[in-house]
Chimera marker file (.cmm) of the C-alpha trace (Angstrom):
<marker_set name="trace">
<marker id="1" x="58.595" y="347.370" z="242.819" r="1" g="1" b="0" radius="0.5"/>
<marker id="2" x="55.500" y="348.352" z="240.631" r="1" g="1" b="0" radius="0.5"/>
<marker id="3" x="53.878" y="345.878" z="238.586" r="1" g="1" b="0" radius="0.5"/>
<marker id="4" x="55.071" y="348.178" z="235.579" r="1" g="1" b="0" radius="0.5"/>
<marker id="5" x="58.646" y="347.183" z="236.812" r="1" g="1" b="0" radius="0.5"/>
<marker id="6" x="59.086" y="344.222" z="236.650" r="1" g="1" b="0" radius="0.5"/>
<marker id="7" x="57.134" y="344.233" z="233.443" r="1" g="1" b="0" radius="0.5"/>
<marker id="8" x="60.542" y="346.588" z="232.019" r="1" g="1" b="0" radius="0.5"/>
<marker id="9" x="62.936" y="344.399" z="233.781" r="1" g="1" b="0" radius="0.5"/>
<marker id="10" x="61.548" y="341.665" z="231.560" r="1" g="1" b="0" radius="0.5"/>
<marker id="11" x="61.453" y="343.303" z="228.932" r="1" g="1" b="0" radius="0.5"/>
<marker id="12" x="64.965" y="344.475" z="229.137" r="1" g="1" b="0" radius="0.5"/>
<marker id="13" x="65.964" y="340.678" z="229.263" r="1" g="1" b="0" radius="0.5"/>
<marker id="14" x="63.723" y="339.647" z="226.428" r="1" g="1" b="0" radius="0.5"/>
<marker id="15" x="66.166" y="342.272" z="224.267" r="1" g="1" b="0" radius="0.5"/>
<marker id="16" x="69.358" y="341.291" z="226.137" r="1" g="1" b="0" radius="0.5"/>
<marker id="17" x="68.502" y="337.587" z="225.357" r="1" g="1" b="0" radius="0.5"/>
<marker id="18" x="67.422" y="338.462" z="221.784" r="1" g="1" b="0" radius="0.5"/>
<marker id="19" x="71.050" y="340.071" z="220.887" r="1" g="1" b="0" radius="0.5"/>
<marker id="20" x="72.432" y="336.763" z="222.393" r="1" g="1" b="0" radius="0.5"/>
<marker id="21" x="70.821" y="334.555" z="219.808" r="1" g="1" b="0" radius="0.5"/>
<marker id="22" x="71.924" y="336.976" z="216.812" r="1" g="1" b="0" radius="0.5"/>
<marker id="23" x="75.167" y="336.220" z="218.277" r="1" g="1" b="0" radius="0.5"/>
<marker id="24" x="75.584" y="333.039" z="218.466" r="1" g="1" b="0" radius="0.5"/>
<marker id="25" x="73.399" y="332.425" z="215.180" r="1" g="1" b="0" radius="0.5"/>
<marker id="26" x="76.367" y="334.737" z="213.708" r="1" g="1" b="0" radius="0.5"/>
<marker id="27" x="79.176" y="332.432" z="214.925" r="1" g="1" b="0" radius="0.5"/>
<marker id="28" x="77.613" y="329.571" z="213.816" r="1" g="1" b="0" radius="0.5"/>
<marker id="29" x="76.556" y="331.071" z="210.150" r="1" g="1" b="0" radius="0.5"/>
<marker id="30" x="80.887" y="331.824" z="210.333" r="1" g="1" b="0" radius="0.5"/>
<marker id="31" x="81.864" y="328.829" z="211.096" r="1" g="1" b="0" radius="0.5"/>
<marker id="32" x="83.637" y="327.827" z="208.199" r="1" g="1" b="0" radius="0.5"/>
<marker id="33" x="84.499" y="331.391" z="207.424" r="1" g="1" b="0" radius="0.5"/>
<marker id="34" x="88.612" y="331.478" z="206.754" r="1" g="1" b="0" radius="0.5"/>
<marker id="35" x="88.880" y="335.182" z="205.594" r="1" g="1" b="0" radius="0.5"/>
<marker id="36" x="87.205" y="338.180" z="206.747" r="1" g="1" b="0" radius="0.5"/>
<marker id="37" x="86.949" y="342.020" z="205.825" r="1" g="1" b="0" radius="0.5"/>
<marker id="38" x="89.611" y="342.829" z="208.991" r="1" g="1" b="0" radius="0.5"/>
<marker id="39" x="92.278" y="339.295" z="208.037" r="1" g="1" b="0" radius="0.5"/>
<marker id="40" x="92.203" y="335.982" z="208.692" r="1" g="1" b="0" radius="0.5"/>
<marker id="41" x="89.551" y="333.334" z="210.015" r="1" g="1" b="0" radius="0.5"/>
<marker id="42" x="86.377" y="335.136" z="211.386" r="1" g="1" b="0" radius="0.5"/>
<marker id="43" x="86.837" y="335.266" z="215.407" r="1" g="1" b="0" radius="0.5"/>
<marker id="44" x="84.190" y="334.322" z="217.381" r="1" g="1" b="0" radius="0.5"/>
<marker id="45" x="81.744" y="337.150" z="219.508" r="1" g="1" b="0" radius="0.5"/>
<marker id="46" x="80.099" y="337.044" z="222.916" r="1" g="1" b="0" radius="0.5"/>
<marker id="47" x="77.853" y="339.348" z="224.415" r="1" g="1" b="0" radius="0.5"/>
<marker id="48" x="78.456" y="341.222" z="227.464" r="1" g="1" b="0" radius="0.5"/>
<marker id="49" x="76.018" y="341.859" z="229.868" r="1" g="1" b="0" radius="0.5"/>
<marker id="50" x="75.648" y="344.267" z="232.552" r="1" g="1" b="0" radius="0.5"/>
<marker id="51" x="72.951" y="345.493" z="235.173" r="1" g="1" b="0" radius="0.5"/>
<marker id="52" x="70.773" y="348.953" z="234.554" r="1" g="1" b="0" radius="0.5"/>
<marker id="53" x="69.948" y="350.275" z="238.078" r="1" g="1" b="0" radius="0.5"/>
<marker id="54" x="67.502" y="353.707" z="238.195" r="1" g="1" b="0" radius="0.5"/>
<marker id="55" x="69.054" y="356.780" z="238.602" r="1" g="1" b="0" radius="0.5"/>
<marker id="56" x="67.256" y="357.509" z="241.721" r="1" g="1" b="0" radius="0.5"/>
<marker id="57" x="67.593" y="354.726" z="244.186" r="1" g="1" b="0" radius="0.5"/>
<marker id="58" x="69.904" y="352.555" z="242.778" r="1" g="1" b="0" radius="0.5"/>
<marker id="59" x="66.941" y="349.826" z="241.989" r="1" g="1" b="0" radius="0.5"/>
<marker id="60" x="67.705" y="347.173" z="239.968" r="1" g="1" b="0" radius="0.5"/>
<marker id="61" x="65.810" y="348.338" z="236.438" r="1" g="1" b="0" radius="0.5"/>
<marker id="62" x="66.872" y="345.352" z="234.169" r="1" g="1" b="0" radius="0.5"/>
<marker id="63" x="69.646" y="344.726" z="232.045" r="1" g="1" b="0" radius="0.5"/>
<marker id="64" x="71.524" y="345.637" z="228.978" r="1" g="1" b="0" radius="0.5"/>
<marker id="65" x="73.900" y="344.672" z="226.566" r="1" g="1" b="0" radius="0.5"/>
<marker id="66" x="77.261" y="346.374" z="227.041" r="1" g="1" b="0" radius="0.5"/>
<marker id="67" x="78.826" y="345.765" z="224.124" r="1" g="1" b="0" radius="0.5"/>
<marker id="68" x="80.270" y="342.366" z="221.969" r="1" g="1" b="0" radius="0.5"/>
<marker id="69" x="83.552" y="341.508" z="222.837" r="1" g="1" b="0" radius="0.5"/>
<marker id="70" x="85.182" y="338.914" z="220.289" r="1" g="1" b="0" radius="0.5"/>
<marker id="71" x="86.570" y="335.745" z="222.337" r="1" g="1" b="0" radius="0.5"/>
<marker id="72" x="90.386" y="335.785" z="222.758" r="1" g="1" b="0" radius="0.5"/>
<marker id="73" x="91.543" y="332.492" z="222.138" r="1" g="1" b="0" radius="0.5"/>
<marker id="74" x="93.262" y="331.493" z="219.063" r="1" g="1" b="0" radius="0.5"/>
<marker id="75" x="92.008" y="330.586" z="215.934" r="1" g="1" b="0" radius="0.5"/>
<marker id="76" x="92.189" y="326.545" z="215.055" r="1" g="1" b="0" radius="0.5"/>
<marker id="77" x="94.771" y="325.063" z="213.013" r="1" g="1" b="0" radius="0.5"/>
<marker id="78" x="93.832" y="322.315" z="210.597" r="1" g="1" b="0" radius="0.5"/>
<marker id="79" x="96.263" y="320.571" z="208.257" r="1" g="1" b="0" radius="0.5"/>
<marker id="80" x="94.475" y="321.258" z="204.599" r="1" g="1" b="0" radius="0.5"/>
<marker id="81" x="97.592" y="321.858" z="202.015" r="1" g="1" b="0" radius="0.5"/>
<marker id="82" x="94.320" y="321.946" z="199.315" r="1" g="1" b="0" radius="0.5"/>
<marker id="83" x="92.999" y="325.357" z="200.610" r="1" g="1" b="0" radius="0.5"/>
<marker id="84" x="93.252" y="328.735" z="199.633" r="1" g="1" b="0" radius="0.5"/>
<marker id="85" x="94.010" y="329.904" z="202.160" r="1" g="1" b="0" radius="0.5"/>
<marker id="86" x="96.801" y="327.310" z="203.878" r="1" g="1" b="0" radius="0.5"/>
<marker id="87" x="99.823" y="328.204" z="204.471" r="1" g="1" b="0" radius="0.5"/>
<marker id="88" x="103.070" y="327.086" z="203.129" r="1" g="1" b="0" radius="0.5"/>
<marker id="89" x="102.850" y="324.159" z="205.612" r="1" g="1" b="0" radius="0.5"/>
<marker id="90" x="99.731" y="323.384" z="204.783" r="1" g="1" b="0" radius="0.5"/>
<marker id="91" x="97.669" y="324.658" z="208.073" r="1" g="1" b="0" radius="0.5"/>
<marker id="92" x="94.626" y="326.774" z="207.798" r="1" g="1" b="0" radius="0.5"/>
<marker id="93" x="93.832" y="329.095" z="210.303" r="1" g="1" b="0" radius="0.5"/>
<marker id="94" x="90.000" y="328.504" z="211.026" r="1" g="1" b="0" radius="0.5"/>
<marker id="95" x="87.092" y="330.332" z="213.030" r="1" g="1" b="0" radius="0.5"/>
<marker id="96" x="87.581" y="329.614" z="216.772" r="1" g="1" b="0" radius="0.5"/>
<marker id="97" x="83.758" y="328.781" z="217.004" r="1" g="1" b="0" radius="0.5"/>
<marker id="98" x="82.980" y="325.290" z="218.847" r="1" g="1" b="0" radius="0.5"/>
<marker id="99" x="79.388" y="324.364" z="217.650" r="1" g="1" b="0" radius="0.5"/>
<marker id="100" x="78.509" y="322.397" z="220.267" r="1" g="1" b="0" radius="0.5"/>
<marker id="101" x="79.445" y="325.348" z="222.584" r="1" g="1" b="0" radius="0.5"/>
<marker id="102" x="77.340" y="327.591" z="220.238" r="1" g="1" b="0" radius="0.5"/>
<marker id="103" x="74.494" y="324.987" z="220.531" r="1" g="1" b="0" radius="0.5"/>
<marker id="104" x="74.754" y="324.882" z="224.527" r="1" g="1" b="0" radius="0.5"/>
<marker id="105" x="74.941" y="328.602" z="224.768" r="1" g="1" b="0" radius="0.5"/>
<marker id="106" x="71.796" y="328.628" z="222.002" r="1" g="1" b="0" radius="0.5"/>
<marker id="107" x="69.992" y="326.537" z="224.633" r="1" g="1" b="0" radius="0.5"/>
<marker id="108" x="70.541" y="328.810" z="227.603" r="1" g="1" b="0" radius="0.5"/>
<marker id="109" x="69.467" y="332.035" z="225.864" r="1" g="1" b="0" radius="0.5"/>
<marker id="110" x="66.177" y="330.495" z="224.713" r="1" g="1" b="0" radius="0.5"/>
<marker id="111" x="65.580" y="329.119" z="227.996" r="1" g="1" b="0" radius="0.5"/>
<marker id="112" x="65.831" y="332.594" z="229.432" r="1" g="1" b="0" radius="0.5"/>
<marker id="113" x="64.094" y="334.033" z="227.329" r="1" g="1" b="0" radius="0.5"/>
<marker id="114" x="61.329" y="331.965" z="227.684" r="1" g="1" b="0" radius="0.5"/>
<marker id="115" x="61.290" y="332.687" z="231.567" r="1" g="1" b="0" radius="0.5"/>
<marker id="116" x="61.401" y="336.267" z="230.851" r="1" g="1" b="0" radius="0.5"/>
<marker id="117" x="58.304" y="335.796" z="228.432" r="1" g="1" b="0" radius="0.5"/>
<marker id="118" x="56.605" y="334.005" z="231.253" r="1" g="1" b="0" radius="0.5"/>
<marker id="119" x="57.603" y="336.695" z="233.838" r="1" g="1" b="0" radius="0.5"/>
<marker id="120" x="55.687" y="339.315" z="231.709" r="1" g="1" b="0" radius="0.5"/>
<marker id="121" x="52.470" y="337.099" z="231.610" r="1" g="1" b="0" radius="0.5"/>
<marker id="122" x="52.898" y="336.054" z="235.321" r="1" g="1" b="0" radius="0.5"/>
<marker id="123" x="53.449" y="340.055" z="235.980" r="1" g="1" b="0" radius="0.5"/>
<marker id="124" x="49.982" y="341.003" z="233.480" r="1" g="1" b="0" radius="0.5"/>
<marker id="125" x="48.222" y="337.611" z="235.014" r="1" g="1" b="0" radius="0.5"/>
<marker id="126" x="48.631" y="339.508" z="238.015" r="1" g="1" b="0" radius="0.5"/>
<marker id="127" x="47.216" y="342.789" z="237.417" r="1" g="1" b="0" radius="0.5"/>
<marker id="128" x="44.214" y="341.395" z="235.884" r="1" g="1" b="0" radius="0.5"/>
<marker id="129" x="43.307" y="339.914" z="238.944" r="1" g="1" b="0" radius="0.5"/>
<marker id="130" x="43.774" y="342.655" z="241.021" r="1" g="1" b="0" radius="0.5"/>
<marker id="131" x="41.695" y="344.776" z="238.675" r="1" g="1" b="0" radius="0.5"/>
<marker id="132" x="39.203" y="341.992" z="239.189" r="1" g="1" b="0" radius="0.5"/>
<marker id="133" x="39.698" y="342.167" z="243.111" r="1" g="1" b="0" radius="0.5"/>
<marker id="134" x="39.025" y="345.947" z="243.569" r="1" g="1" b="0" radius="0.5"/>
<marker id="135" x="36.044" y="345.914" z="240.861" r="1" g="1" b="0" radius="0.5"/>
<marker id="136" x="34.118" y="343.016" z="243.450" r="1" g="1" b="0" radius="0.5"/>
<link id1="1" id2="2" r="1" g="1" b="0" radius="0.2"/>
<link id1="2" id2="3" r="1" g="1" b="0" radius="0.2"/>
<link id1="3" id2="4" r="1" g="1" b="0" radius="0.2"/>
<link id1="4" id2="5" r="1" g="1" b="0" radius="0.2"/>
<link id1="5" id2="6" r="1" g="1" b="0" radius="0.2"/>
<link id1="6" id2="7" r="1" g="1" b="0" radius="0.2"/>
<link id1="7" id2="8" r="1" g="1" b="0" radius="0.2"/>
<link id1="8" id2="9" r="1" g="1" b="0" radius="0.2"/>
<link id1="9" id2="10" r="1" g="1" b="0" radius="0.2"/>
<link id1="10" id2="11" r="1" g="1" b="0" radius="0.2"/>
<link id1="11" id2="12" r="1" g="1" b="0" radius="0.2"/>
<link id1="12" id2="13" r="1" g="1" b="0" radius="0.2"/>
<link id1="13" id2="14" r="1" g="1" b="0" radius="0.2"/>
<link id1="14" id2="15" r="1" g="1" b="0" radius="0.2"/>
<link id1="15" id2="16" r="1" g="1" b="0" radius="0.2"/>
<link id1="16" id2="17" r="1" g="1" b="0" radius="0.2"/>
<link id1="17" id2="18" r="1" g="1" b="0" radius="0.2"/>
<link id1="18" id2="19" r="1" g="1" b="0" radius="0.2"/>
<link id1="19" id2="20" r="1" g="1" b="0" radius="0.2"/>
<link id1="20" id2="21" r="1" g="1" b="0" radius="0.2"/>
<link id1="21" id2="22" r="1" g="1" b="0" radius="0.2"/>
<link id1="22" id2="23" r="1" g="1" b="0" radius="0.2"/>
<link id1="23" id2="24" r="1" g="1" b="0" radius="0.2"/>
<link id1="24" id2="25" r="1" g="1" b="0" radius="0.2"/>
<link id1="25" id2="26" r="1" g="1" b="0" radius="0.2"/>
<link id1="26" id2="27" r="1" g="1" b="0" radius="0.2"/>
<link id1="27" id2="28" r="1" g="1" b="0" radius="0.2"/>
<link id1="28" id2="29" r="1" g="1" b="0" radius="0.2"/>
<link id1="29" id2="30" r="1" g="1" b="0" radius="0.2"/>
<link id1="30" id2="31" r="1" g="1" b="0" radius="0.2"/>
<link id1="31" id2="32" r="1" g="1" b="0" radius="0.2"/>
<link id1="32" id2="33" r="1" g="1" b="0" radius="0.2"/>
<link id1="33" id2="34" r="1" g="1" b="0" radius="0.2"/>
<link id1="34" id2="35" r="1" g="1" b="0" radius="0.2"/>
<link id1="35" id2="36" r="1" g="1" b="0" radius="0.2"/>
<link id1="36" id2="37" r="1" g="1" b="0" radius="0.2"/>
<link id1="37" id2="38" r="1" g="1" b="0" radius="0.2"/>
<link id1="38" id2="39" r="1" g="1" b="0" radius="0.2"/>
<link id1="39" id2="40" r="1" g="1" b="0" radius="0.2"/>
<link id1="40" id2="41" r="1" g="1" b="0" radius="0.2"/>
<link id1="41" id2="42" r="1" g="1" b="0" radius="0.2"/>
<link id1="42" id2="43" r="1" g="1" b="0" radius="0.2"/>
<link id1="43" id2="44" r="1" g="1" b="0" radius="0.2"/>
<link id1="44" id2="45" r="1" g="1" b="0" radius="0.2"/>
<link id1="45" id2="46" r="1" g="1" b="0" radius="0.2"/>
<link id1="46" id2="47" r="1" g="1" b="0" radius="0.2"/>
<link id1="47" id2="48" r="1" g="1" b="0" radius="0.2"/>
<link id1="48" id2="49" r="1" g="1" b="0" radius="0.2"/>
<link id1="49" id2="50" r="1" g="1" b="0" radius="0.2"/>
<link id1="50" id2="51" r="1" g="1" b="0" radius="0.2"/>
<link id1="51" id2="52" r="1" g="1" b="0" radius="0.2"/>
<link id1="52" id2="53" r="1" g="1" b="0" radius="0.2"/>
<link id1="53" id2="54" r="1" g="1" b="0" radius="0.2"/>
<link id1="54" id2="55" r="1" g="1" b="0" radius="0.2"/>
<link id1="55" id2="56" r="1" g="1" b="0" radius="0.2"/>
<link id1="56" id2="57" r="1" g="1" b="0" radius="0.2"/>
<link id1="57" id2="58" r="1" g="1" b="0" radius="0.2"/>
<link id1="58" id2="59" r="1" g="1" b="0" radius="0.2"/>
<link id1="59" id2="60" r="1" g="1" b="0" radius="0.2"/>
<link id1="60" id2="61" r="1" g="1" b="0" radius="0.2"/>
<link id1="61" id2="62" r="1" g="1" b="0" radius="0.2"/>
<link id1="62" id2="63" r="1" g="1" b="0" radius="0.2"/>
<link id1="63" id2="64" r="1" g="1" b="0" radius="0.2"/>
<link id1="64" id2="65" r="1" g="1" b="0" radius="0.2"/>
<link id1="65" id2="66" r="1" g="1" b="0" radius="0.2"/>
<link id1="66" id2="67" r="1" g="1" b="0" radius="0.2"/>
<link id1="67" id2="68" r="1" g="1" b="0" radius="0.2"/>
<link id1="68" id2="69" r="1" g="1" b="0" radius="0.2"/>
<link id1="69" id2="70" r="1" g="1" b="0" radius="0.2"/>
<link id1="70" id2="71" r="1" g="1" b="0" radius="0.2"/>
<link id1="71" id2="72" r="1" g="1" b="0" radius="0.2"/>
<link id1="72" id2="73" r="1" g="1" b="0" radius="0.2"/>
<link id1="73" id2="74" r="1" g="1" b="0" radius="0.2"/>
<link id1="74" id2="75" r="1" g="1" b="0" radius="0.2"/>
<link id1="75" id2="76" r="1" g="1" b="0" radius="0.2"/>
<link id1="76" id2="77" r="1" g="1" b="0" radius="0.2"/>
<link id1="77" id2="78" r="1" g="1" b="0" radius="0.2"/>
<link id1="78" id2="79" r="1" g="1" b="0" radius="0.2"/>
<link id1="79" id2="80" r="1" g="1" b="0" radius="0.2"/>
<link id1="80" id2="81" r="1" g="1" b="0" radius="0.2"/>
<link id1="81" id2="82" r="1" g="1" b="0" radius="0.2"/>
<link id1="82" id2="83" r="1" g="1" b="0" radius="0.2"/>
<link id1="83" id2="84" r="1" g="1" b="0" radius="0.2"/>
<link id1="84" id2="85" r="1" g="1" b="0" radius="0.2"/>
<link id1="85" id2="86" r="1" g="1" b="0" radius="0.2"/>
<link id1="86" id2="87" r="1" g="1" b="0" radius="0.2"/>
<link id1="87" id2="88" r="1" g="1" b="0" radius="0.2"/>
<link id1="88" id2="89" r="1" g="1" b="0" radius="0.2"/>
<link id1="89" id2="90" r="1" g="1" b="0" radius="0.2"/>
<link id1="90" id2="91" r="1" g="1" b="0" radius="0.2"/>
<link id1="91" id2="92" r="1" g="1" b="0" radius="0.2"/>
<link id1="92" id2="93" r="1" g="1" b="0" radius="0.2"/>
<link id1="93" id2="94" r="1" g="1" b="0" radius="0.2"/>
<link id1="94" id2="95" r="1" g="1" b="0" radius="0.2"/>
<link id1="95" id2="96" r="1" g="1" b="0" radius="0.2"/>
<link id1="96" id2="97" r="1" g="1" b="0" radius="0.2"/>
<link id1="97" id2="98" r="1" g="1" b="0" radius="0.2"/>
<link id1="98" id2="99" r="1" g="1" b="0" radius="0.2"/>
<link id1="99" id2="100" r="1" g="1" b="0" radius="0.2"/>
<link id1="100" id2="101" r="1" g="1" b="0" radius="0.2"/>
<link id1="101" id2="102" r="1" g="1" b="0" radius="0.2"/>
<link id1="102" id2="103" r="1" g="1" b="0" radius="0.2"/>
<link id1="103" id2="104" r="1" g="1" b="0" radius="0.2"/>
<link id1="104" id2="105" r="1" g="1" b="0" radius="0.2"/>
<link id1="105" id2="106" r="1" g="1" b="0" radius="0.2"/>
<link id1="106" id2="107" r="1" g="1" b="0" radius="0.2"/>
<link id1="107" id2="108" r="1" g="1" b="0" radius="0.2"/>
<link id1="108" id2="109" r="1" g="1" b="0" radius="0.2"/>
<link id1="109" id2="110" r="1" g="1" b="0" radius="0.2"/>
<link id1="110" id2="111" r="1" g="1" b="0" radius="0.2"/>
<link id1="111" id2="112" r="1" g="1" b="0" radius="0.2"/>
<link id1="112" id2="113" r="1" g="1" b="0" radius="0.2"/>
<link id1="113" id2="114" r="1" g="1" b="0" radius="0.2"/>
<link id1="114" id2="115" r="1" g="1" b="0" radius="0.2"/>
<link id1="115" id2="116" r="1" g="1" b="0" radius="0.2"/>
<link id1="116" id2="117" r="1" g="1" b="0" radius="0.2"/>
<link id1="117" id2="118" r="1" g="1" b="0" radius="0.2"/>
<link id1="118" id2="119" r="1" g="1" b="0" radius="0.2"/>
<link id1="119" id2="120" r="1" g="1" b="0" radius="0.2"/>
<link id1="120" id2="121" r="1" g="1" b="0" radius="0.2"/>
<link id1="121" id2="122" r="1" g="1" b="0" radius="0.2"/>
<link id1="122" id2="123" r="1" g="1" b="0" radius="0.2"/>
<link id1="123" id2="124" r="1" g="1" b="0" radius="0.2"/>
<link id1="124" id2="125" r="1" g="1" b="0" radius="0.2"/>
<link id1="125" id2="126" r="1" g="1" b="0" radius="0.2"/>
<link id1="126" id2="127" r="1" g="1" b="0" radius="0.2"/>
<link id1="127" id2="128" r="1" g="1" b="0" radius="0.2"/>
<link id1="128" id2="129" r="1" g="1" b="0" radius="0.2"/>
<link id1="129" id2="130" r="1" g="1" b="0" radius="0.2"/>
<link id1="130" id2="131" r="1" g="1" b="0" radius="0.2"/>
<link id1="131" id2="132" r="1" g="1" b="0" radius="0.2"/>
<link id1="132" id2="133" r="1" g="1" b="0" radius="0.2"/>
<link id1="133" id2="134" r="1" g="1" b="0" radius="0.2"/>
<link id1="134" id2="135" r="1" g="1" b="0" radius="0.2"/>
<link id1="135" id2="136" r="1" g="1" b="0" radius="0.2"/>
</marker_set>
């Protein structure tokens, strides 16, 4: 693997990564949100990763976001016979977004993108030293 390789594979992350936090700084900007465009409380999202490999060898070229799946579980019922949108038992459906979860999750895609950031200047660190090497 070239220099210029793993340079892309970083890269790749540093995008991958950067979808993640519009994510999750989209669940938490919904997290109140009761009523959406499609019905009901706004669902939370999660990205989905999945590996690139080169078309020629199979090589492992990075990753990429294969799409944002919303989460499956159900939205969270909370007694409030005030709101406009409670039902005639007084429940409101709301967002299925945990912030603490969000906050965790927040966390973990900074952290990796910070060790992708530092795998590019590790990777150009690198090649400025071995220009340095074959110019002595």
């Amino acid at each position: 693997m070239g220099n210029f390789s793993s340079i892309d594979i970083s890269a790749s992350g540093l995008f991958a990564q950067r979808q993640r936090l519009d994510v999750i700084a989209n669940n938490i900007a919904n997290a109140g949100t009761t009523r959406t465009p499609e019905g009901g409380p706004y669902r939370r999202k999660e990205v989905l990763f999945k590996t690139h490999l080169t078309e020629q060898e199979g090589e492992l070229a990075g990753v990429e976001v294969a799409g944002v799946a919303e989460d499956g579980n159900p939205p969270n019922m909370v007694y409030d016979p005030g709101h406009p949108d409670a039902g005639p038992d007084g429940m409101v459906a709301m967002p299925n977004v945990n912030p603490v979860q969000e906050m965790v999750d927040m966390i973990s895609a900074t952290r990796a993108y910070e060790a992708n950031v530092q795998a590019i200047n590790s990777a150009r660190s690198m090649g400025s030293k071995a220009l340095e090497i074959g110019r002595g």
